[in-house]
C-alpha positions as a LaTeX table, in Angstrom:
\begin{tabular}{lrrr}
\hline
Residue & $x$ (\AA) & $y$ (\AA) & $z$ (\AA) \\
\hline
Unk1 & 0.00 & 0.00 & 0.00 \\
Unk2 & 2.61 & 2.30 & 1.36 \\
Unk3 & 4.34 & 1.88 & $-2.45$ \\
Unk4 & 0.69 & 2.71 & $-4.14$ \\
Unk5 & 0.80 & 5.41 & $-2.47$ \\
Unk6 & 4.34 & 6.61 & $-2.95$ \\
Unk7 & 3.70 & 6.08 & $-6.91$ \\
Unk8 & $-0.03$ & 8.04 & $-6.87$ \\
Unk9 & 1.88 & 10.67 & $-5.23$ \\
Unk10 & 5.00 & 10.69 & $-8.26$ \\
Unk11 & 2.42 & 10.48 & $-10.61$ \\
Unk12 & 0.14 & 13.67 & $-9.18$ \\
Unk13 & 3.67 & 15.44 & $-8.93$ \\
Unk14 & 4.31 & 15.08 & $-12.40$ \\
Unk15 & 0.80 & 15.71 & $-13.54$ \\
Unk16 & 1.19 & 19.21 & $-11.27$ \\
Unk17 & 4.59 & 20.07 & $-13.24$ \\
Unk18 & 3.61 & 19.30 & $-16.34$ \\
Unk19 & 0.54 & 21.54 & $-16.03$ \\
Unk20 & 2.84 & 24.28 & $-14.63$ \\
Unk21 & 4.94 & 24.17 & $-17.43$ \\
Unk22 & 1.83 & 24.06 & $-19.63$ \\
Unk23 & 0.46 & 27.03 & $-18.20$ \\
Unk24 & 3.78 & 29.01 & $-18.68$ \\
Unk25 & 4.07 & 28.02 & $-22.40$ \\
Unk26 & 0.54 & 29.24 & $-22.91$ \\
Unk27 & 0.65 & 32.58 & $-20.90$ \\
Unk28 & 4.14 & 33.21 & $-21.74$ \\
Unk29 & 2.94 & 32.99 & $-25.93$ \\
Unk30 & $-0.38$ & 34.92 & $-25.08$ \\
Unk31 & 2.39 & 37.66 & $-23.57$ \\
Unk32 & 4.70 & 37.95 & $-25.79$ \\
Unk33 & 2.09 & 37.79 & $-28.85$ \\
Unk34 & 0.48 & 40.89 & $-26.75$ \\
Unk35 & 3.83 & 42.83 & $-26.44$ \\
Unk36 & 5.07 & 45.26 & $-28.84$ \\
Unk37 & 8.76 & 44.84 & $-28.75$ \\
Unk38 & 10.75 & 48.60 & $-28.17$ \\
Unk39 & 12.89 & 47.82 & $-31.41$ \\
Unk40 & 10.42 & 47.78 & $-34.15$ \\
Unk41 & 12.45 & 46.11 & $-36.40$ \\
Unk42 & 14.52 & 42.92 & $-36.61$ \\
Unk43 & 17.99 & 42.95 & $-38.07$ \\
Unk44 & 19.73 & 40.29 & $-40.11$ \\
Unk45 & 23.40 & 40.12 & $-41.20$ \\
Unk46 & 23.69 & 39.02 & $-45.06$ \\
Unk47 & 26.65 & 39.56 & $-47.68$ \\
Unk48 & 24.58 & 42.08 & $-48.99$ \\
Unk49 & 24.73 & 44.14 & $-46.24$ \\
Unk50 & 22.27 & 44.63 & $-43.00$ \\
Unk51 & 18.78 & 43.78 & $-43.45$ \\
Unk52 & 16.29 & 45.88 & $-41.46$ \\
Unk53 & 13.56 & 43.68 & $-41.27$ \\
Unk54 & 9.53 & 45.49 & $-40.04$ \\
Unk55 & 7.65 & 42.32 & $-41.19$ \\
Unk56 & 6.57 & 41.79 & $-38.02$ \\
Unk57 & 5.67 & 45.07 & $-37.31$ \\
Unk58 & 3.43 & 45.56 & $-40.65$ \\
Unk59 & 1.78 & 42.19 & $-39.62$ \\
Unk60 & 0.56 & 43.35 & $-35.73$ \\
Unk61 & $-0.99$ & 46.84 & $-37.60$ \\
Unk62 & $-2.43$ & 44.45 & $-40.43$ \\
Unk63 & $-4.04$ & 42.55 & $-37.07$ \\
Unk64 & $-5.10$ & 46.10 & $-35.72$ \\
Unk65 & $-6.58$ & 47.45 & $-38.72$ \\
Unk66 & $-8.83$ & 44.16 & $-38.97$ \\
Unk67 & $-10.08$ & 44.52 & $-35.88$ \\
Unk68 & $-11.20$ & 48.07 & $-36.80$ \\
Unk69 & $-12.87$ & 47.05 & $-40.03$ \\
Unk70 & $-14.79$ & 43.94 & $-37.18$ \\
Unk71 & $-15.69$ & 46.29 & $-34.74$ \\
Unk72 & $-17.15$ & 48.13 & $-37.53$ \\
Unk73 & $-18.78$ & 45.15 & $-39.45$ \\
Unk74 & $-17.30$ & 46.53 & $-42.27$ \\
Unk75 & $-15.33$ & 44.01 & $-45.18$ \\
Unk76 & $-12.83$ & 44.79 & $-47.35$ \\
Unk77 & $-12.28$ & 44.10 & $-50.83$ \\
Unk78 & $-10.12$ & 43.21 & $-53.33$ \\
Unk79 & $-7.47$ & 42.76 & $-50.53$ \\
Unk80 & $-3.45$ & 42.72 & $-52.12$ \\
Unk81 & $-0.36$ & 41.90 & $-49.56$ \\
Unk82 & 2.74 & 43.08 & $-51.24$ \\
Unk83 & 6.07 & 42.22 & $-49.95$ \\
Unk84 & 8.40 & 45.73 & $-49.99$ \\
Unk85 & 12.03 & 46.24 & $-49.90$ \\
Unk86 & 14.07 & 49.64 & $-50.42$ \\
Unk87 & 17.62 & 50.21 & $-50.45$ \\
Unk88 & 18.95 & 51.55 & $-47.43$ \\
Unk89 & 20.10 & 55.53 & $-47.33$ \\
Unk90 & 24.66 & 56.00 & $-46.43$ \\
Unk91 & 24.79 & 51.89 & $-45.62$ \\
Unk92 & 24.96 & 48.72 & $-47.69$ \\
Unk93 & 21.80 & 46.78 & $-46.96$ \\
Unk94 & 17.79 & 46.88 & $-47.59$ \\
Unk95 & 14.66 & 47.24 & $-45.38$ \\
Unk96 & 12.04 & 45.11 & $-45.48$ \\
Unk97 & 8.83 & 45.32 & $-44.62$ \\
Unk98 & 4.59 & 44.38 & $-45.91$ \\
Unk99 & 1.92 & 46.47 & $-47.64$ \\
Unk100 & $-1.76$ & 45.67 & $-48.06$ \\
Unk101 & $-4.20$ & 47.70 & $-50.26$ \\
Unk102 & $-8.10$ & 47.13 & $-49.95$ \\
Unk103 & $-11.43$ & 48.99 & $-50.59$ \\
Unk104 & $-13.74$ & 49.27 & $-47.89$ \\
Unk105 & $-17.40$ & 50.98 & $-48.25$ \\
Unk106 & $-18.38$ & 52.76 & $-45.61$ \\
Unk107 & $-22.15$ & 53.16 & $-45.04$ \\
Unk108 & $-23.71$ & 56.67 & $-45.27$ \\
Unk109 & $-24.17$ & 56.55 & $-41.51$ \\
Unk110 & $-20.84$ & 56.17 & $-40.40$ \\
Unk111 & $-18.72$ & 59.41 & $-40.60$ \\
Unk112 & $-15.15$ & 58.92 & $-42.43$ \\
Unk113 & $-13.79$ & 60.55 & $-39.00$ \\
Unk114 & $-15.24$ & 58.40 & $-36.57$ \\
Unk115 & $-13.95$ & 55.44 & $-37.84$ \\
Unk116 & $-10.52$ & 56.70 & $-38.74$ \\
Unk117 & $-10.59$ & 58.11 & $-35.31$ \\
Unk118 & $-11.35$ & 54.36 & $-34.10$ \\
Unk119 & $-8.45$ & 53.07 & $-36.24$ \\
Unk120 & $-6.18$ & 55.24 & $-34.65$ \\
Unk121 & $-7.10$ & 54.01 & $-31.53$ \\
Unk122 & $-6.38$ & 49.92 & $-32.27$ \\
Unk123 & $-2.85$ & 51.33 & $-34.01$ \\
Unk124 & $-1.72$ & 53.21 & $-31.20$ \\
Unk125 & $-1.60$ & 49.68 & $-28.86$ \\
Unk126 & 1.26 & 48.50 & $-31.74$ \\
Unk127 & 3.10 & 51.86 & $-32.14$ \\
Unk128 & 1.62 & 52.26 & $-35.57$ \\
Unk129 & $-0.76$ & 55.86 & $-36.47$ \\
Unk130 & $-2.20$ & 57.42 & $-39.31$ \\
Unk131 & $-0.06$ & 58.82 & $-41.90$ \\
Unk132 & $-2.25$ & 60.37 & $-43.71$ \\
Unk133 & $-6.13$ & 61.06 & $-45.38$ \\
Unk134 & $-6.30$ & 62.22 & $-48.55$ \\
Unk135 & $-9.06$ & 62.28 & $-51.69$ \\
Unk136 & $-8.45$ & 60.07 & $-54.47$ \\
Unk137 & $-9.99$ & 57.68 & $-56.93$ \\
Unk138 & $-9.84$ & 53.66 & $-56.72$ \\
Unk139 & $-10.98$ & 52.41 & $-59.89$ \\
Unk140 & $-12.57$ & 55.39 & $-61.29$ \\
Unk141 & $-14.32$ & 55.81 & $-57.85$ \\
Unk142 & $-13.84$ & 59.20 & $-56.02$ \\
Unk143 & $-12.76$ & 57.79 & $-52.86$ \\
Unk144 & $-10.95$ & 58.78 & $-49.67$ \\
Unk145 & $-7.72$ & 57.02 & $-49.07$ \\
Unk146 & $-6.20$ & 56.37 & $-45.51$ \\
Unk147 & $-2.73$ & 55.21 & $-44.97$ \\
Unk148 & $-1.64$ & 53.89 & $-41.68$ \\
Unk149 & 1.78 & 52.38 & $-40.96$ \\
Unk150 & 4.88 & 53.17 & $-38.84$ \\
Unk151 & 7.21 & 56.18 & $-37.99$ \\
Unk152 & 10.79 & 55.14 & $-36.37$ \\
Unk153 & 14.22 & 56.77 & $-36.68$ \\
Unk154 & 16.83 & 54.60 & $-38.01$ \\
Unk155 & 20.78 & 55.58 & $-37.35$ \\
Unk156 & 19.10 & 58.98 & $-36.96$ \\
Unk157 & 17.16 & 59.20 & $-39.71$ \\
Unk158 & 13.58 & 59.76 & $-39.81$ \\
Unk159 & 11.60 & 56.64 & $-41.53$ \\
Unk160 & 8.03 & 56.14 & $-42.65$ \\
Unk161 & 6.43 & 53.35 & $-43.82$ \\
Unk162 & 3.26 & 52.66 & $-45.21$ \\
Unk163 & 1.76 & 49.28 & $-44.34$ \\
Unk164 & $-2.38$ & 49.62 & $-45.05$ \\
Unk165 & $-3.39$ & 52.03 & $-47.74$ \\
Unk166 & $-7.31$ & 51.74 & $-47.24$ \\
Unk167 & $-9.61$ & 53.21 & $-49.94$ \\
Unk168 & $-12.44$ & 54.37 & $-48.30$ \\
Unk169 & $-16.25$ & 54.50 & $-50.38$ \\
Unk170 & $-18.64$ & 56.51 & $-49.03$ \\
Unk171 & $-22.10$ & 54.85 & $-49.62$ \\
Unk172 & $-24.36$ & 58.07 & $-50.72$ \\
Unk173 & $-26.31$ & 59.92 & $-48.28$ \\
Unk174 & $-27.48$ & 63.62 & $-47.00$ \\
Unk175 & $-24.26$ & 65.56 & $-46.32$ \\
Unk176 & $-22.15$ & 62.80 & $-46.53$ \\
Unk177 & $-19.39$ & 64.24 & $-49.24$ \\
Unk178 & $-18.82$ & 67.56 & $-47.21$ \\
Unk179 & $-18.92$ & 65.95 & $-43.51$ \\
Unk180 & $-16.44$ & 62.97 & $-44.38$ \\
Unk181 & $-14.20$ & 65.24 & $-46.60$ \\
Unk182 & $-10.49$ & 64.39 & $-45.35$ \\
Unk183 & $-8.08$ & 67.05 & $-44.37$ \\
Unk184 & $-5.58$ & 68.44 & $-46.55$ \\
Unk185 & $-3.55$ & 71.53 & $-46.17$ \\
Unk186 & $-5.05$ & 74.40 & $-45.41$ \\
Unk187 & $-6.16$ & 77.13 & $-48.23$ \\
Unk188 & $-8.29$ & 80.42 & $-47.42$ \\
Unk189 & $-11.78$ & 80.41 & $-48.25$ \\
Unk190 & $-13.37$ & 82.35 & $-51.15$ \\
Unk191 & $-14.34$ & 81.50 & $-54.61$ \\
Unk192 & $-12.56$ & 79.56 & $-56.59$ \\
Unk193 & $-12.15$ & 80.13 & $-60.49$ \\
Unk194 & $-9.47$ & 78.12 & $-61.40$ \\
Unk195 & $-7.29$ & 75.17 & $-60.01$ \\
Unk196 & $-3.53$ & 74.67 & $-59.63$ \\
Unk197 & $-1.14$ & 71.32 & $-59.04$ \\
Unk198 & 2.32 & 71.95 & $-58.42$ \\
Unk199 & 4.56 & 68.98 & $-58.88$ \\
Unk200 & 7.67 & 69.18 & $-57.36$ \\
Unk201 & 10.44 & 66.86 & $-59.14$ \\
Unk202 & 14.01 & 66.43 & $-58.46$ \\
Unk203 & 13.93 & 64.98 & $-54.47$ \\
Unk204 & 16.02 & 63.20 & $-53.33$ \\
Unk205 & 19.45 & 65.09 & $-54.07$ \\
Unk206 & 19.80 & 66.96 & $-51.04$ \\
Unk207 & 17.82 & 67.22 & $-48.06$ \\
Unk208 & 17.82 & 71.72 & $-47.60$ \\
Unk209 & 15.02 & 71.99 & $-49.71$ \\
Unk210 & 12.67 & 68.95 & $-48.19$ \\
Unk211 & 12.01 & 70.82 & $-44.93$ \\
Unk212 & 11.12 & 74.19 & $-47.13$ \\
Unk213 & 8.85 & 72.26 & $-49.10$ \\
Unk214 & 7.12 & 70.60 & $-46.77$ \\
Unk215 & 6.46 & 73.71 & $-44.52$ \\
Unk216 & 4.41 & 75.23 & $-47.51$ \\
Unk217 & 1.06 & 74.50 & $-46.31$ \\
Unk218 & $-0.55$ & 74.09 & $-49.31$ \\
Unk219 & $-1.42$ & 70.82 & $-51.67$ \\
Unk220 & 1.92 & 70.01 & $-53.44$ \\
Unk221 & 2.99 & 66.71 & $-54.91$ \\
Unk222 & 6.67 & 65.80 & $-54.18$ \\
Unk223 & 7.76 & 63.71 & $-57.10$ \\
Unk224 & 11.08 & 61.64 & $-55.72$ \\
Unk225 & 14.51 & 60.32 & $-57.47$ \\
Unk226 & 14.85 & 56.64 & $-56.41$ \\
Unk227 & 18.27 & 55.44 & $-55.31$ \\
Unk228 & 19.30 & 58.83 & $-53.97$ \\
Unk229 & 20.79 & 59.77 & $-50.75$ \\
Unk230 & 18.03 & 61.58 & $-49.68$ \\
Unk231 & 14.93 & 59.59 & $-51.15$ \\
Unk232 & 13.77 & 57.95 & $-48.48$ \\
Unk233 & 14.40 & 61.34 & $-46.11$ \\
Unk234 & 11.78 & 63.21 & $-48.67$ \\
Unk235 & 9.21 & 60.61 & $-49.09$ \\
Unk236 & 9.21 & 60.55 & $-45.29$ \\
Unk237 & 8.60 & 64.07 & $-44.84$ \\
Unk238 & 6.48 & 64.36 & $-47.74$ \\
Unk239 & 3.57 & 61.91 & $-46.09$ \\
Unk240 & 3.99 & 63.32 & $-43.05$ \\
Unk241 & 3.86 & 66.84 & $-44.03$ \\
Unk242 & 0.30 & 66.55 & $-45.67$ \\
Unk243 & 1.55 & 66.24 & $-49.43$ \\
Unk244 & 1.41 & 63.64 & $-52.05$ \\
Unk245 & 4.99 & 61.45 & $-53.19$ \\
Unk246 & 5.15 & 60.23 & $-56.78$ \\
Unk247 & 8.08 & 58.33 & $-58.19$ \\
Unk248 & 10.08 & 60.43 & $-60.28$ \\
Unk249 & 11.01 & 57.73 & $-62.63$ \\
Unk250 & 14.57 & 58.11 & $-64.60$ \\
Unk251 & 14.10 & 57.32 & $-68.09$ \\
Unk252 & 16.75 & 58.05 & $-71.20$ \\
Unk253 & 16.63 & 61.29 & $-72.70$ \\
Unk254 & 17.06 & 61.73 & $-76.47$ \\
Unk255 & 21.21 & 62.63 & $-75.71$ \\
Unk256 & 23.24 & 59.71 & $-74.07$ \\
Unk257 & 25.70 & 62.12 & $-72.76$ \\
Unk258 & 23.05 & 63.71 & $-70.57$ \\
Unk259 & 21.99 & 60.58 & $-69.01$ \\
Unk260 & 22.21 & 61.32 & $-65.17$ \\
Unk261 & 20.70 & 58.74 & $-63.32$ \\
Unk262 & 22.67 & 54.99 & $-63.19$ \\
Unk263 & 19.38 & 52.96 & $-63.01$ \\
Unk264 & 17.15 & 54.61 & $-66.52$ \\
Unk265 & 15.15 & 53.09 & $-68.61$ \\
Unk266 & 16.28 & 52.66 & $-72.21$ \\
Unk267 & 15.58 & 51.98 & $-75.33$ \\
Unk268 & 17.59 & 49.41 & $-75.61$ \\
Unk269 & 15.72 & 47.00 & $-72.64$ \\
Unk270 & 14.23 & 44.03 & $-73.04$ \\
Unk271 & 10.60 & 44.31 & $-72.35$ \\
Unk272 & 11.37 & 42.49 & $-68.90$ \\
Unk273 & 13.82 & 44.61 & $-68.06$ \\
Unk274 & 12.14 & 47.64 & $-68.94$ \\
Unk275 & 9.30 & 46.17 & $-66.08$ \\
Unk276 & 11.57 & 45.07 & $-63.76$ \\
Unk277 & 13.44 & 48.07 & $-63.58$ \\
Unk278 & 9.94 & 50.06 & $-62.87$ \\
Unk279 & 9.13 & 47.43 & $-60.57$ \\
Unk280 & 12.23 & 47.91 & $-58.40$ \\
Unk281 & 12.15 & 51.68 & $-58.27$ \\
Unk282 & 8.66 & 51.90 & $-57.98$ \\
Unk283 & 9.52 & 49.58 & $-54.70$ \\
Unk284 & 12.38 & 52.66 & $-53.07$ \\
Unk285 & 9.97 & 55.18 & $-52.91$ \\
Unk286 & 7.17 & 54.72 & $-49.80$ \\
Unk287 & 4.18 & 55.66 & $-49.59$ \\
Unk288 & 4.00 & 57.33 & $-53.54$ \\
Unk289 & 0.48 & 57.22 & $-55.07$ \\
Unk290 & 2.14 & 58.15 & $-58.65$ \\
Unk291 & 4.89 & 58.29 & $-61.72$ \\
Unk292 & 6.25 & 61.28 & $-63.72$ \\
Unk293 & 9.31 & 60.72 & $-65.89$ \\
Unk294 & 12.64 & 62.08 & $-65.01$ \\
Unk295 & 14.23 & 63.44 & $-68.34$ \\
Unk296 & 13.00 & 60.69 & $-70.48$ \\
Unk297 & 12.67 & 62.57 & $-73.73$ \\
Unk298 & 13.57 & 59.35 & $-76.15$ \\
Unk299 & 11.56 & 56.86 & $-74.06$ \\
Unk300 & 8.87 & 58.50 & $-73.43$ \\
Unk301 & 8.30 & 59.18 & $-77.75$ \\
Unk302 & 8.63 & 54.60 & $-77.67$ \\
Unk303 & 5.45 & 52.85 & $-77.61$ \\
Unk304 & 6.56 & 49.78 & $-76.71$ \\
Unk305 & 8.77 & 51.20 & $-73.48$ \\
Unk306 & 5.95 & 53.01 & $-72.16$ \\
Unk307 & 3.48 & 50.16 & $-72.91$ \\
Unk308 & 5.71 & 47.77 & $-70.45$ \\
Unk309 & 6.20 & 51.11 & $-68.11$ \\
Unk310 & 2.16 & 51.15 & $-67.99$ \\
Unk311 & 1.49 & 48.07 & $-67.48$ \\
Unk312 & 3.91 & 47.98 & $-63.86$ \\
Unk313 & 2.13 & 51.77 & $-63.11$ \\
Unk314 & $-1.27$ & 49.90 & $-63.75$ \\
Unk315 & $-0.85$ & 46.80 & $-61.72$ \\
Unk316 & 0.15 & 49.44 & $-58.93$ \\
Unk317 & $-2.87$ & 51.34 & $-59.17$ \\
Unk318 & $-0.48$ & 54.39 & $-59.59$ \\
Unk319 & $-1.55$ & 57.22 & $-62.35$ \\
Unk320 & 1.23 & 58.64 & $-64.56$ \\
Unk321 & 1.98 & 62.17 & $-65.26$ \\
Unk322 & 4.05 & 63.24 & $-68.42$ \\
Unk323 & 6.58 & 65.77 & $-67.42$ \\
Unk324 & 6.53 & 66.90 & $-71.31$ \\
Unk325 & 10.23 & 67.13 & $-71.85$ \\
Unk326 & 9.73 & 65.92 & $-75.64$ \\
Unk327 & 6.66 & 67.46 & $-78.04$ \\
Unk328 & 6.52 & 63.93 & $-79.44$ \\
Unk329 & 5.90 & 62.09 & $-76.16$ \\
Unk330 & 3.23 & 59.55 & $-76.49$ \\
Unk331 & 3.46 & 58.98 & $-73.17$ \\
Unk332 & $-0.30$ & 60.41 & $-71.97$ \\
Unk333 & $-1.75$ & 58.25 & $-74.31$ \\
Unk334 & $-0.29$ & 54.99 & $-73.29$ \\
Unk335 & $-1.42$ & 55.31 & $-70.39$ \\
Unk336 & $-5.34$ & 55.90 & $-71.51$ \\
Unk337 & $-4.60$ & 53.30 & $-73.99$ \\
Unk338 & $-3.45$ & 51.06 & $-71.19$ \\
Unk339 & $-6.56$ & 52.69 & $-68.42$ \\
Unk340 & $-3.93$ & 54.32 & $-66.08$ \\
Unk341 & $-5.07$ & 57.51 & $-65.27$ \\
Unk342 & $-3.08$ & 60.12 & $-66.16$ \\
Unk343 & $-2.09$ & 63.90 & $-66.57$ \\
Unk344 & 0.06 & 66.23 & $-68.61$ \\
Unk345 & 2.96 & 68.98 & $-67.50$ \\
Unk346 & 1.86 & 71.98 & $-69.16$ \\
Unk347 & 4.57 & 74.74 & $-67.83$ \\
Unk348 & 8.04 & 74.12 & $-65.94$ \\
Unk349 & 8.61 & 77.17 & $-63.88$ \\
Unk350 & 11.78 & 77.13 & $-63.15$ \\
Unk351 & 14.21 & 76.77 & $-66.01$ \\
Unk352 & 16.18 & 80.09 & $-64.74$ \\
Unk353 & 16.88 & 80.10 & $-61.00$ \\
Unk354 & 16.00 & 83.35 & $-60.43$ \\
Unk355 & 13.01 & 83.73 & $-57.82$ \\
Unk356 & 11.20 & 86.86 & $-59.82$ \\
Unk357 & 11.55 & 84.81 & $-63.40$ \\
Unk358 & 9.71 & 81.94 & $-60.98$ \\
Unk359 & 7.42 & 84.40 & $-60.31$ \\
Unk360 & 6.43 & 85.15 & $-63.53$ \\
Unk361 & 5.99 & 81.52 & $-64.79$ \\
Unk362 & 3.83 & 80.79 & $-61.51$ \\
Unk363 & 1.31 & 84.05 & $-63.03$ \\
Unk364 & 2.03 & 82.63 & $-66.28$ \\
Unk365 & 0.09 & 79.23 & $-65.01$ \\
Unk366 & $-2.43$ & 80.90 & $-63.14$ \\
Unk367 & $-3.73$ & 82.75 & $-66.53$ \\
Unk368 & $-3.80$ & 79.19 & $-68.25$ \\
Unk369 & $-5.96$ & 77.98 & $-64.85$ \\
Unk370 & $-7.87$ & 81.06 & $-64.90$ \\
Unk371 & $-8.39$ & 80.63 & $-68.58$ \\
Unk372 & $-9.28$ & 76.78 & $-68.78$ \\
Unk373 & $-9.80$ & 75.78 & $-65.45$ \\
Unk374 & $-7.00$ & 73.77 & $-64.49$ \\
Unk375 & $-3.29$ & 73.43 & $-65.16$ \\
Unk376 & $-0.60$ & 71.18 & $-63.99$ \\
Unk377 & 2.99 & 72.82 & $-63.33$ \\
Unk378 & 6.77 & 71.34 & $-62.82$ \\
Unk379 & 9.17 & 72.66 & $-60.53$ \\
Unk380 & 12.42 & 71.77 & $-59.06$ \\
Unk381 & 13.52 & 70.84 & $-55.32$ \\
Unk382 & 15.51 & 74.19 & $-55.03$ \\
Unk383 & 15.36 & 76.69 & $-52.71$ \\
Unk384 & 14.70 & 79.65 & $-54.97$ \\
Unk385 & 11.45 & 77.90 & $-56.12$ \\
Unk386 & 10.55 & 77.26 & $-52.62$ \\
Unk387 & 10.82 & 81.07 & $-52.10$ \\
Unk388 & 9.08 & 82.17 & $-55.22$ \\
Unk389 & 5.92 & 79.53 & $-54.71$ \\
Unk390 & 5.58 & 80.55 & $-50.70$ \\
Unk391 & 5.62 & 84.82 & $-52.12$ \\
Unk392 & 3.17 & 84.03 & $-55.14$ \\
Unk393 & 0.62 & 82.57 & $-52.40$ \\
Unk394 & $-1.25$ & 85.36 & $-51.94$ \\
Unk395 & $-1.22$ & 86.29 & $-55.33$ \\
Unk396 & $-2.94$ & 83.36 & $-56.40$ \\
Unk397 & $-5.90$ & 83.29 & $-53.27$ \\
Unk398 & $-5.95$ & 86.98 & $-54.20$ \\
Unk399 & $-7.12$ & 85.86 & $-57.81$ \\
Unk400 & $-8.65$ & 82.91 & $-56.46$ \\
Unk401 & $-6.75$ & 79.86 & $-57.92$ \\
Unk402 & $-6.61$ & 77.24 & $-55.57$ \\
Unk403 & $-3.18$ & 74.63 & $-55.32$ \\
Unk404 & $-4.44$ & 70.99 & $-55.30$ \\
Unk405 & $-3.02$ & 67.74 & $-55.58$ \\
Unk406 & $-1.94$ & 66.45 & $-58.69$ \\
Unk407 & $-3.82$ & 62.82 & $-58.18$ \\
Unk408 & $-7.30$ & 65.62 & $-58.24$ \\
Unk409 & $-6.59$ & 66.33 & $-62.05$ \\
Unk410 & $-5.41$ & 62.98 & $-63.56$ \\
Unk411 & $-8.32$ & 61.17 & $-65.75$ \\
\hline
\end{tabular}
C-alpha cells in the first residue's frame, strides 16, 4: 500500500509540473504575442549588407486594422499583400517590410472621421498611427484614401512606412461628401475660379530643400529620385507633411551624354527589363500614389517602353503624369490606352533660377488655370522655387486659384 501510495503521489507530482509548465508556455505565448517589442524592427546580417527587417511590425498593424474594419462590421475588398524592400540611405543593406491595399465601403451613416478616429485608436496599442487622409480615386471611384503604418528613426534618420493604404467609399447619403471630406492643407476660403497642381520633381538630391517644401502648407505633390541619398528622407517628410509622393522615374533622354541617373530606362531593354526596372524603383519610394518621368525625352516618344512602363504603373494602381520634356511624347496616351489615369505637365517654372523669373511663370500658369480651369505645373527641389511659390501665395488666393493635388486632375 505504502508503495501505491508513494507512486499516486509521483504520478500527481508530475501531472502538477507538467501543467505548470503548460500554463507558462501558454501565458508566456499569449504575452509575448500581446507585447510590442521597443525595437520595431529585426535585423539580419547578409553579404549584402544589414537587413532591417519590419515584417513583423506591418503584420501586428495588419491585425489592428482588422479589428477596426470587425468592430465596424465593415469588409474589405479586393485585398493585395505586397512584400516591400528599399535600399537603405549612407549603408549597404535593404529594409524590409509588408503592404496591403483594400477597398472598404463605408455606409452613409458612419462618418469617415469616426472610424478613422477608431483606427487610430487599435494602431496606437502597436506603435503604428495614421499617416495620412487624402481624396483620391480607386478604380474610377472618387474615394478617400487612408494610410496607416509606422514612424521610427533609423541611425538617426527619420523613416516612414506605409503598411495599409485603405480606400475608403462613401455609400451616398445627405451631407455625406462635405462631412467625411479628409483634411488636406489648409487654403483660405473664397471662390474659386481656377485650379492649380504643383509637382515638385528632383527629391532626393539633397535634403535643404525637403524641410522648405514641406512647410508650404498648401497641396503640393513631391515627385522623388529613387536610389538617392536623400529619397527615403523626402518621401518621409512628404507623407507626413500633408503632401502627395510620386516616383520620379529616370528614363533616357534623347542625348546619351546627358543621361544622369545609373538605373534609366532605355531603349535598348528588353521588355522584362524595362518592367523590372519600374518594378524595383517603384519599390524605393514609400508611400508614392504616382509616376512622372525624369528626363526621359527618347523613351517616353517609344510605344513599346511606355506600354511595359504602364502596365507595372497599372498593376500598382499608380496614375502617370508626363513631365513633357519631348513634343513627341506619347506617353499620356499609353497610359489611356493602357486605363492608367493620367495627366500632362503643361509649364516648368523654373528653367532660370532666379526667384522673380519663378514668379512670372507661376502668373504665367495661373492665366492658363484662370483661362481653362485647371493646369498642372513642374518645378524643381531648389530653394529659390521654394521662395518664389511661398511669395506668389497670396497672389494666387488673391485671384482665387486654388493649389491641389496632382492625383485631383489625372483622368
Amino acid at each position: 500500500m505504502a508503495k501505491t501510495s508513494s507512486k499516486r503521489g509521483w504520478v500527481l507530482i508530475i501531472l502538477i509540473i507538467v501543467a505548470a509548465v503548460m500554463y507558462y508556455q501558454v501565458t508566456h505565448k499569449s504575452n509575448r504575442e500581446n507585447t510590442v517589442p521597443d525595437q520595431l524592427y529585426q535585423v539580419e546580417k547578409t553579404g549584402a549588407g544589414v537587413v532591417i527587417d519590419y515584417v513583423d511590425t506591418a503584420k501586428r498593424i495588419h491585425s489592428k486594422v482588422d479589428a477596426a474594419l470587425d468592430k465596424a462590421k465593415l469588409k474589405a475588398e479586393n485585398s493585395e499583400e505586397t512584400d516591400r524592400k528599399v535600399p537603405r540611405s549612407n549603408v549597404e543593406g535593404e529594409i524590409h517590410w509588408q503592404t496591403r491595399s483594400m477597398l472598404v465601403k463605408l455606409p452613409a451613416n458612419i462618418k469617415i472621421e469616426t472610424w478613422t478616429q477608431a483606427l487610430a485608436d487599435e494602431l496606437k496599442a502597436v506603435k503604428g498611427e495614421i499617416l495620412a487622409s487624402e481624396p483620391d480615386t480607386y478604380q474610377e471611384m472618387a474615394v478617400t484614401r487612408i494610410d496607416a503604418g509606422v514612424k521610427d528613426k533609423l541611425a538617426g534618420e527619420e523613416l516612414t512606412l506605409i503598411t495599409d493604404r485603405i480606400y475608403i467609399a462613401q455609400e451616398k447619403g445627405e451631407g455625406a461628401a462635405e462631412e467625411n471630406a479628409p483634411a488636406v492643407p489648409s487654403q483660405p476660403s473664397g471662390t474659386t475660379k481656377g485650379v492649380m497642381a504643383i509637382i515638385v520633381d528632383d527629391f532626393g538630391y539633397s535634403s535643404e530643400p525637403i524641410e522648405a517644401f514641406a512647410a508650404i502648407n498648401r497641396p503640393l505633390t513631391f515627385a522623388v529620385l529613387p536610389y538617392k541619398q536623400f529619397t527615403n528622407a523626402a518621401a518621409a517628410r512628404g507623407v507626413s507633411s500633408g503632401h502627395q509622393v510620386m516616383l520620379h522615374l529616370p528614363m533616357e533622354p534623347m542625348s546619351s551624354g546627358e543621361q544622369s541617373e545609373a538605373s534609366t530606362i532605355t531603349v535598348n531593354m528588353s521588355d522584362a527589363e524595362i518592367r523590372e526596372t519600374t518594378v524595383n524603383a517603384i519599390q524605393t519610394i514609400p508611400g508614392l500614389i504616382g509616376v512622372n518621368n525624369h528626363q526621359g525625352s527618347r523613351a517616353t516618344a517609344d510605344a513599346r517602353v511606355m506600354k511595359n512602363v504602364m502596365q507595372v504603373i497599372k498593376a500598382n494602381n499608380l496614375f502617370f503624369v508626363d513631365s513633357r520634356t519631348n513634343g513627341a511624347s506619347i506617353a499620356y496616351q499609353s497610359a489611356h490606352q493602357m486605363g492608367v489615369r493620367a495627366g500632362s505637365n503643361e509649364l516648368f517654372i523654373d528653367n532660370q533660377s532666379d526667384v522673380g523669373a519663378i514668379k512670372d511663370q507661376i502668373r504665367k500658369a495661373m492665366h492658363v488655370a484662370l483661362n481653362n480651369g485647371s493646369v498642372t505645373i513642374i518645378g524643381h527641389a531648389r530653394m529659390n522655387t521654394a521662395r518664389a511659390l511661398r511669395a506668389m501665395l497670396p497672389e494666387l488666393d488673391a485671384a482665387g486659384v486654388k493649389l491641389v493635388f496632382e492625383s485631383q486632375l489625372v483622368r
